[in-house]
C-alpha positions as CSV (number, residue, x, y, z in Angstrom):
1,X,10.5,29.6,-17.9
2,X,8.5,29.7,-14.6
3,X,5.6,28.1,-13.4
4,X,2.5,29.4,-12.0
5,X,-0.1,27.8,-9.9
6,X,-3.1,29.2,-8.8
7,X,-5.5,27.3,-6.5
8,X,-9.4,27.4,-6.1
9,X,-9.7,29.9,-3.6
10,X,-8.1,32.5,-6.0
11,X,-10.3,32.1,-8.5
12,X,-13.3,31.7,-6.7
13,X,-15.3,35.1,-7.9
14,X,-14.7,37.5,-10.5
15,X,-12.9,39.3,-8.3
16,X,-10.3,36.8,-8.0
17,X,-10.2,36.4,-11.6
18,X,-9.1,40.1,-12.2
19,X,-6.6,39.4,-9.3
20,X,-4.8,36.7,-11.0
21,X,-4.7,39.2,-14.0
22,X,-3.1,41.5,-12.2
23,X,-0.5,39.4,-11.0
24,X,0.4,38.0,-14.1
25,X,0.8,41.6,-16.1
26,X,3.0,42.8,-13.4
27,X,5.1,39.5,-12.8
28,X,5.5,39.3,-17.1
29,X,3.4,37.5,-19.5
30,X,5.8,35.3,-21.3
31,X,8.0,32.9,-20.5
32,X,5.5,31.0,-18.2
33,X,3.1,28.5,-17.4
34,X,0.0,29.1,-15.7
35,X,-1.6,26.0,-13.8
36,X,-5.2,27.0,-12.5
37,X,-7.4,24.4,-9.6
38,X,-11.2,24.5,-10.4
39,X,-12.7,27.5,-9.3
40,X,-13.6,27.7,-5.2
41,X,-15.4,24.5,-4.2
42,X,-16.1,22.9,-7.4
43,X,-14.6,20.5,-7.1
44,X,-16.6,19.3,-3.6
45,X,-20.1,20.4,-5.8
46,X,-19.0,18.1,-9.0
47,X,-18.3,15.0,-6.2
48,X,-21.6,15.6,-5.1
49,X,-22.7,15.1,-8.5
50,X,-21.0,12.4,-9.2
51,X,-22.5,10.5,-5.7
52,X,-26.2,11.9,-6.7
53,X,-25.3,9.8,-10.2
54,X,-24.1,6.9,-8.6
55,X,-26.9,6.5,-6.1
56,X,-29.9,7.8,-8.4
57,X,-28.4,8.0,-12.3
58,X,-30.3,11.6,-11.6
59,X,-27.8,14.4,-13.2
60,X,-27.7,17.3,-11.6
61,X,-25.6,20.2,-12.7
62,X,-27.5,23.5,-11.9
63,X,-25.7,24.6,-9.1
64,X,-22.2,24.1,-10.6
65,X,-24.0,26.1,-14.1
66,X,-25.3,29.1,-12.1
67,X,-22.2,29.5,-10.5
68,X,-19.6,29.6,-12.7
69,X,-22.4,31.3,-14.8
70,X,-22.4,34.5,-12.0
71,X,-18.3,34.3,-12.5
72,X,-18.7,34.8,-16.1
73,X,-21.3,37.9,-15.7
74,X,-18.8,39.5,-13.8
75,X,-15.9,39.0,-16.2
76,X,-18.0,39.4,-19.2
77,X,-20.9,41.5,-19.0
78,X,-21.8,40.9,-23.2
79,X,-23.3,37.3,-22.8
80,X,-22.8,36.7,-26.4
81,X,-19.3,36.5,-25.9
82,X,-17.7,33.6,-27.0
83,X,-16.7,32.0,-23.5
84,X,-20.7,31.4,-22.8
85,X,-20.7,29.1,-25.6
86,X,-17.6,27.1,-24.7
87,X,-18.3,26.5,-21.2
88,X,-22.0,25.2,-22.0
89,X,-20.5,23.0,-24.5
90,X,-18.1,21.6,-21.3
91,X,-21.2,21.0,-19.1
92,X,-22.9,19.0,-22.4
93,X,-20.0,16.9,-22.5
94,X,-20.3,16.2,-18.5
95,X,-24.1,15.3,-19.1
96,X,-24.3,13.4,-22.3
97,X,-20.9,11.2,-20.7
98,X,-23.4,10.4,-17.8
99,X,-26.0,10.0,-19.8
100,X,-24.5,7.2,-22.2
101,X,-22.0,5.5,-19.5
102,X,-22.0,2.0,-19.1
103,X,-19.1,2.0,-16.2
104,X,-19.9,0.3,-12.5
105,X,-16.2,2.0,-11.6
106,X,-17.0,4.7,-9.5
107,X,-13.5,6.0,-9.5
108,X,-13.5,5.8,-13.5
109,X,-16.1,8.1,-13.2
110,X,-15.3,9.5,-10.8
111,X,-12.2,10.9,-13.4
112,X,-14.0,11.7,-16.0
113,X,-16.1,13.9,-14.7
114,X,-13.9,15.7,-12.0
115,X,-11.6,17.0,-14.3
116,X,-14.2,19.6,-16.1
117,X,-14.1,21.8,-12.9
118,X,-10.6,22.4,-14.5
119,X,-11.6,21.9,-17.7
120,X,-13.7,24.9,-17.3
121,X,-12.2,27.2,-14.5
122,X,-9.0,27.8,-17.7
123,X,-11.1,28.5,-20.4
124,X,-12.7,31.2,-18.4
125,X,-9.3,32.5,-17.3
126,X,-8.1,32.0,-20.3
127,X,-10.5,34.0,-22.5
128,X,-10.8,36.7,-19.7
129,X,-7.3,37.3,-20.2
130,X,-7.4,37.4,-24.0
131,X,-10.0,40.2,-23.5
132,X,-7.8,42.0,-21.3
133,X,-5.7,42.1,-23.9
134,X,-3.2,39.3,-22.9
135,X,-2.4,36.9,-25.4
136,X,-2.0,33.2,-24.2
137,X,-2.4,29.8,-25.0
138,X,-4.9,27.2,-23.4
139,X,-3.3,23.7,-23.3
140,X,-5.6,20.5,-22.3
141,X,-3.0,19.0,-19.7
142,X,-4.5,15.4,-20.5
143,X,-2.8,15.9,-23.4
144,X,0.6,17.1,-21.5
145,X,1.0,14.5,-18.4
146,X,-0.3,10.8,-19.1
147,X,-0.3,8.5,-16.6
148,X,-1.5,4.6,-15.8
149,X,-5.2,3.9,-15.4
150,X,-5.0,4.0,-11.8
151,X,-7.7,6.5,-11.6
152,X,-7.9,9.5,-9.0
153,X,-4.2,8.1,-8.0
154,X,-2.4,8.3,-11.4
155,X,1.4,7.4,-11.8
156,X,3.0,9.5,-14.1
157,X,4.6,8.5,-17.1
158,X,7.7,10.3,-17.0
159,X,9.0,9.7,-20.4
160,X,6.6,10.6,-22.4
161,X,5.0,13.2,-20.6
162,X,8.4,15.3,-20.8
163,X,8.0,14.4,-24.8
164,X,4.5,16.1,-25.0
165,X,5.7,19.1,-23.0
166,X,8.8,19.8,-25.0
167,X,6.5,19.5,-28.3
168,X,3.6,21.6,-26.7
169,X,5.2,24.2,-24.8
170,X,7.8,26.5,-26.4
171,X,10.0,29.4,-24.4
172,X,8.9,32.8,-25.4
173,X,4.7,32.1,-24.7
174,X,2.3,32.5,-21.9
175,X,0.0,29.5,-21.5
176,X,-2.8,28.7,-19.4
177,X,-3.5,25.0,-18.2
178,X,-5.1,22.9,-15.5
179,X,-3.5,21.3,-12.2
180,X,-4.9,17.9,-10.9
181,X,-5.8,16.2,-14.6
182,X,-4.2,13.8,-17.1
183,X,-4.9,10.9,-19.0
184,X,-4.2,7.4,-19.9
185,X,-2.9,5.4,-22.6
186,X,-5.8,5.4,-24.2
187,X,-7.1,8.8,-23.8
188,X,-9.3,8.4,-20.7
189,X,-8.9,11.0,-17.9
190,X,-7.1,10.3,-14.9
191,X,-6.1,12.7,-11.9
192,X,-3.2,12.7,-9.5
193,X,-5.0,12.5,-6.2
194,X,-6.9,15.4,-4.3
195,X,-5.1,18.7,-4.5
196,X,-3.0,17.6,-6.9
197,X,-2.5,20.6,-8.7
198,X,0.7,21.6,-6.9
199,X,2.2,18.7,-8.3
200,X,0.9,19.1,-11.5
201,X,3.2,22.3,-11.4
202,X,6.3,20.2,-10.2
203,X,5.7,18.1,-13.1
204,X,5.9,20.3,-15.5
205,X,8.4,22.4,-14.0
206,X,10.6,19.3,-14.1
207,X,9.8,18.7,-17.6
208,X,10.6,22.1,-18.7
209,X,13.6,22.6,-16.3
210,X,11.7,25.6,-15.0
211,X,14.0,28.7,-13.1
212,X,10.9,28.3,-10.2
213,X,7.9,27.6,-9.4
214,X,5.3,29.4,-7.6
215,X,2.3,28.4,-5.9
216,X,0.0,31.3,-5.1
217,X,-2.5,31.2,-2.2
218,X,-4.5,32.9,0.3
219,X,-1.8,33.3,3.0
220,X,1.4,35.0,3.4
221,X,3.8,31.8,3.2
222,X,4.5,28.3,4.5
223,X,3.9,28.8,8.4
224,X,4.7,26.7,11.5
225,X,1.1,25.6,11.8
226,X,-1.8,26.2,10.2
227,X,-3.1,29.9,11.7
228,X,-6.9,28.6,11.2
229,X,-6.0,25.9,14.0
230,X,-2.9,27.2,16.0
231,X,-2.3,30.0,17.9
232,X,0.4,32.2,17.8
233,X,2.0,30.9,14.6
234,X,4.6,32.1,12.2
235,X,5.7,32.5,8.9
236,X,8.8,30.6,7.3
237,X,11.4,32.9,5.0
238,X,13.1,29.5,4.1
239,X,12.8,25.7,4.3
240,X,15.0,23.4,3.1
241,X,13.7,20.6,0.5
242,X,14.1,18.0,3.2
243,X,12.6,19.6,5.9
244,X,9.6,20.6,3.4
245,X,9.3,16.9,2.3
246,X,9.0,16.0,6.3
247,X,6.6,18.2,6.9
248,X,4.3,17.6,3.5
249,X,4.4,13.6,4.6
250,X,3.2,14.4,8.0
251,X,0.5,16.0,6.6
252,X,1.1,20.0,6.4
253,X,-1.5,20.9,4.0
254,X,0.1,24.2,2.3
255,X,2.6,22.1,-0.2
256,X,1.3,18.7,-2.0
257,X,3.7,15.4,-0.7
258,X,4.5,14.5,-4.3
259,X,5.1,18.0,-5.2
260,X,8.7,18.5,-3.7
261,X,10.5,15.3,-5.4
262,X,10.9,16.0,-9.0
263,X,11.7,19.8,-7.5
264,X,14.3,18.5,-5.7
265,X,15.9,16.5,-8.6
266,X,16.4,19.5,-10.7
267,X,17.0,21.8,-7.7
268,X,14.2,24.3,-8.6
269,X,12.8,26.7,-5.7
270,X,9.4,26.9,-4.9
271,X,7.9,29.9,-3.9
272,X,5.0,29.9,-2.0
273,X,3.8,33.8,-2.0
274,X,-0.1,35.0,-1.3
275,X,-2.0,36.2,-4.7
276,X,-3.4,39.6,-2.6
277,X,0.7,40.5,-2.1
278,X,2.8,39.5,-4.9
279,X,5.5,41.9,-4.1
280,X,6.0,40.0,-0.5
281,X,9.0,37.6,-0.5
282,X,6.7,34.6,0.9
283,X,8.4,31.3,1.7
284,X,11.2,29.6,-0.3
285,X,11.9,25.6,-0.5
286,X,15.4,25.5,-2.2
287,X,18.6,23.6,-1.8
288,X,21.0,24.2,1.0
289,X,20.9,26.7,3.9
290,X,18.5,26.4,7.4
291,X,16.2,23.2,7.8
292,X,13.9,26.1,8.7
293,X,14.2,29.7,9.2
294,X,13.2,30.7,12.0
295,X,14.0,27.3,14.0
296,X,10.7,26.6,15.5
297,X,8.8,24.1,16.3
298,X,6.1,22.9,13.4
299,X,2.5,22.2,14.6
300,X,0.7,19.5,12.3
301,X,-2.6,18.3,12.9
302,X,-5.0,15.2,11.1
303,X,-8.4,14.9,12.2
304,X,-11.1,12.1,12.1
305,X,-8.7,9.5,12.2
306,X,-8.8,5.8,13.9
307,X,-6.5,4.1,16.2
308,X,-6.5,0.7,15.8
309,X,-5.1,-1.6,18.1
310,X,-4.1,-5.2,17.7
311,X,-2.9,-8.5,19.1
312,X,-3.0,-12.1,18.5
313,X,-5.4,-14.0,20.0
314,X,-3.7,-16.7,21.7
315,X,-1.7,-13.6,23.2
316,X,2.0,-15.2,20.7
317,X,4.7,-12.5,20.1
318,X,3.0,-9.7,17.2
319,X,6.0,-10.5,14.8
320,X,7.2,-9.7,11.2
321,X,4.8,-12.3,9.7
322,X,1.6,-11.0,11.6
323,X,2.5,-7.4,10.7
324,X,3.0,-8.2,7.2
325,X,-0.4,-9.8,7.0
326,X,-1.6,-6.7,8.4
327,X,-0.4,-4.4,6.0
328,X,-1.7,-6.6,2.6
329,X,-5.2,-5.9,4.1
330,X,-4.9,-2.2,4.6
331,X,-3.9,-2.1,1.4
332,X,-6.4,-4.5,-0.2
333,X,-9.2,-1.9,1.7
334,X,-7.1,1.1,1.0
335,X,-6.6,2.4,4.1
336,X,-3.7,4.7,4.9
337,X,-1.1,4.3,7.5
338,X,-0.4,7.7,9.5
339,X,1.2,6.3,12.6
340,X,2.8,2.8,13.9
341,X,3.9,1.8,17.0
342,X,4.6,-1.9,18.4
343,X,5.2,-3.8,20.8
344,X,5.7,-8.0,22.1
345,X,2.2,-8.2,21.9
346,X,0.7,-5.5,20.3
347,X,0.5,-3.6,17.2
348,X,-1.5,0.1,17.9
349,X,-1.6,1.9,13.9
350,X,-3.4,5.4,13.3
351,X,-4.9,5.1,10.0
352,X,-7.4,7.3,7.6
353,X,-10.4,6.4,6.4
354,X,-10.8,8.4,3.3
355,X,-12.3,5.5,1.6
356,X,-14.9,4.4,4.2
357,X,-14.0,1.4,3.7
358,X,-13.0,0.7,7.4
359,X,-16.0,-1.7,8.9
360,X,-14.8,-4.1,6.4
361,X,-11.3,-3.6,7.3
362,X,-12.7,-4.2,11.2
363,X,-14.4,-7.7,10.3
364,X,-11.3,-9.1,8.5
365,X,-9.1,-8.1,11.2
366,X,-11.5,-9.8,13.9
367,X,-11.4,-12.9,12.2
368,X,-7.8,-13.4,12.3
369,X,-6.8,-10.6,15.9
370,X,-8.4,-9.2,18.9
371,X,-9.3,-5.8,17.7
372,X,-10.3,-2.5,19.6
373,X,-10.4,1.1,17.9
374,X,-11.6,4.6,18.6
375,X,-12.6,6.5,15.9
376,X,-12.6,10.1,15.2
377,X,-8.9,10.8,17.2
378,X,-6.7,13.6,16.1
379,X,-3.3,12.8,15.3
380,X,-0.5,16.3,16.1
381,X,2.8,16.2,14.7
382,X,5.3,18.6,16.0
383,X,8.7,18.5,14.5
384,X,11.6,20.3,16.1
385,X,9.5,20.0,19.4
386,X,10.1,21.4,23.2
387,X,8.2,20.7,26.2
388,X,6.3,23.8,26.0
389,X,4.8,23.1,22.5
390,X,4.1,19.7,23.4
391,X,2.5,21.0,26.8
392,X,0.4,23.1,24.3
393,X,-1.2,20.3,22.4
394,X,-1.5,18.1,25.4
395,X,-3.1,20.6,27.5
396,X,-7.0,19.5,27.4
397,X,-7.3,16.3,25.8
398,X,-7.2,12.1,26.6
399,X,-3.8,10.9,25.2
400,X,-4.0,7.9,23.5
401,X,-0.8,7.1,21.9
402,X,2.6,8.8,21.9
403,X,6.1,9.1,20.2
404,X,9.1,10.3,20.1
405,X,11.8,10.4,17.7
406,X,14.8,13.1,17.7
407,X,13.1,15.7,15.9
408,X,9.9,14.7,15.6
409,X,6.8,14.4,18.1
410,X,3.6,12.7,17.2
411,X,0.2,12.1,19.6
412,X,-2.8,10.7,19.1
413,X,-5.6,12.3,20.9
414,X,-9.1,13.1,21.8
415,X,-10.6,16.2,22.9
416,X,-11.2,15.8,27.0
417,X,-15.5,16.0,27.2
């Protein structure tokens, strides 16, 4: 069995649609899993949705309609065809859930509403493919991968997601289901954290002790730094799962940090290969051989972070307990720890705000430390680093923070004005 994923930007038109046809016919259509992201930016249009609703209890929907409408125009030109039909009665659902909710939990919402950009990107695919004369079979993965009620940050529950997979998914088949979505105990969606569908396709590729998996994008391979941002970068032939697992928690955006664990535990390469050249090797993550190949140095980069800088006020050591103390409140505000660095006094941490829940972070900390911040720094990772990439991403800017470890080089910066 092998797993396909597809993300958003490869079925973001008609176009990319036939595409992912293609690819499947001439990589096999059985024997394999197809996990699909919303199509595009869907996602981004049903969040702004979702905060119109929250704000105004106004519902929305016409630009997410027309556009997947266009998509379907250009797959099936008969608008009688069946598809029409199914994907209206997905947007109903959206608007008569608004409609009736009762819910003050934004990220309950949040949930179940997100997960019909998925919801409707498969059944497009789905039926487009049994047009083209490819049998398959659409699975709801809420009803695959369960998880806690921690919604948009679900937990799996191993065990009895590997039950539903083994009784839903059989060898021989080709089926077609969505990355990103699950659902609770009791049946209420849940979702695995923003661009989560790579790990859906670790998930189920552990379940189904898959031969691969492989991710499909709009680049050649894993590279040493994203080319939209760095000059001069490079492709990776191989990475080892280690050295991919660095990389993903210091942020490289091409492979999902949760997706490379239950990989690793069944030793199953990834693939990461580019949906406009599927006959290109790509990059493999697998067991054994290089850390990288080529050895060169990585380039990482986070943007719109904040430094935040502490020390107690009656200028006392910044020990175990204060740090401690620390921590419980970026966790109560949900605030995420990039970077720490210490010292007899102070406490400096690089932290993202995805939550915009910082100002209230601020006030608590004030009341308890003295407190100074800057707000929108960058923080550059560069693993396996030498002076001249480090001279590369100093060159220009104020440097705020840095560290250095024996493979890894991290600085917190703001662009000189």
């Amino acid at each position: 069995m092998k797993v396909f994923k597809f993300g958003g930007a490869s079925v973001k038109d008609a176009d990319g649609v036939k595409n992912l046809r293609n690819v499947v016919q001439n990589t096999g259509t059985t024997n394999k899993v197809v996990v699909i992201s919303a199509m595009g930016k869907t996602t981004n249009a049903l969040e702004s949705v979702i905060n119109t609703y929250s704000q105004t209890k106004n519902i929305d929907l016409h630009e997410v309609v027309n556009y997947h409408r266009v998509i379907m125009e250009g797959l099936f030109p008969n608008t009688s065809h069946e598809v029409y039909k199914k994907v209206t009665v997905l947007f109903q659902e959206i608007e008569n859930f608004l409609r009736t909710n009762k819910s003050l939990n934004y990220d309950y919402v949040y949930d179940q509403v997100i997960v019909y950009g998925e919801l409707i990107s498969t059944t497009i695919v789905s039926e487009y493919l049994k047009n083209e004369g490819i049998e398959n079979t659409w699975l709801d993965a809420r009803n695959l991968i369960k998880t806690n009620d921690a919604y948009r940050e679900g937990k799996v529950n191993w065990e009895l997601t590997s039950s539903n997979i083994s009784d839903q998914i059989t060898m021989s088949s080709l089926y077609i289901t969505q990355g990103f979505i699950a659902s609770d105990e009791n049946n209420f969606s849940t979702t695995l954290g923003r661009e989560g569908s790579d790990y859906s396709a670790a998930i189920l590729a552990y379940c189904l002790h898959a031969h691969d998996v492989t991710i499909w994008k709009d680049v050649d391979g894993v590279y040493n730094g994203d080319p939209k941002v760095f000059l001069n970068t490079q492709k990776l032939e191989e990475i080892s799962y280690t050295e991919a697992i660095e990389l993903a928690f210091y942020g490289a955006s091409v492979i999902h940090p949760k997706t490379l664990q239950p990989l690793q535990k069944r030793e199953i390469p990834l693939y990461v290969k580019s949906f406009y050249k599927p006959n290109e090797e790509g990059t493999v993550v697998k067991r054994g051989g290089a850390k990288i190949k080529p050895y060169v140095p990585c380039f990482i980069v986070k943007n719109n972070l904040v430094l935040i800088s502490l020390s107690a006020i009656d200028f006392s050591f910044f020990v175990e307990e204060n740090i401690s103390e620390v921590f419980a409140l970026f966790h109560q505000h949900q605030i995420k720890v990039d970077l720490i660095q210490n010292s007899a006094i102070s406490f400096s941490v690089c932290v993202d705000n995805k939550y915009n829940r910082l100002d209230e972070l601020i006030l608590k900390l004030k009341s308890k430390f003295k407190v100074s911040f800057n707000k929108d720094v960058s923080l550059y990772t560069i693993r396996h680093f030498n002076t001249g990439a480090i001279n590369s991403i100093e060159k220009g800017k104020t440097i705020l923070l840095k560290q250095l470890t024996r493979e890894t080089v991290q600085i917190v910066a703001k662009q000189e004005s």
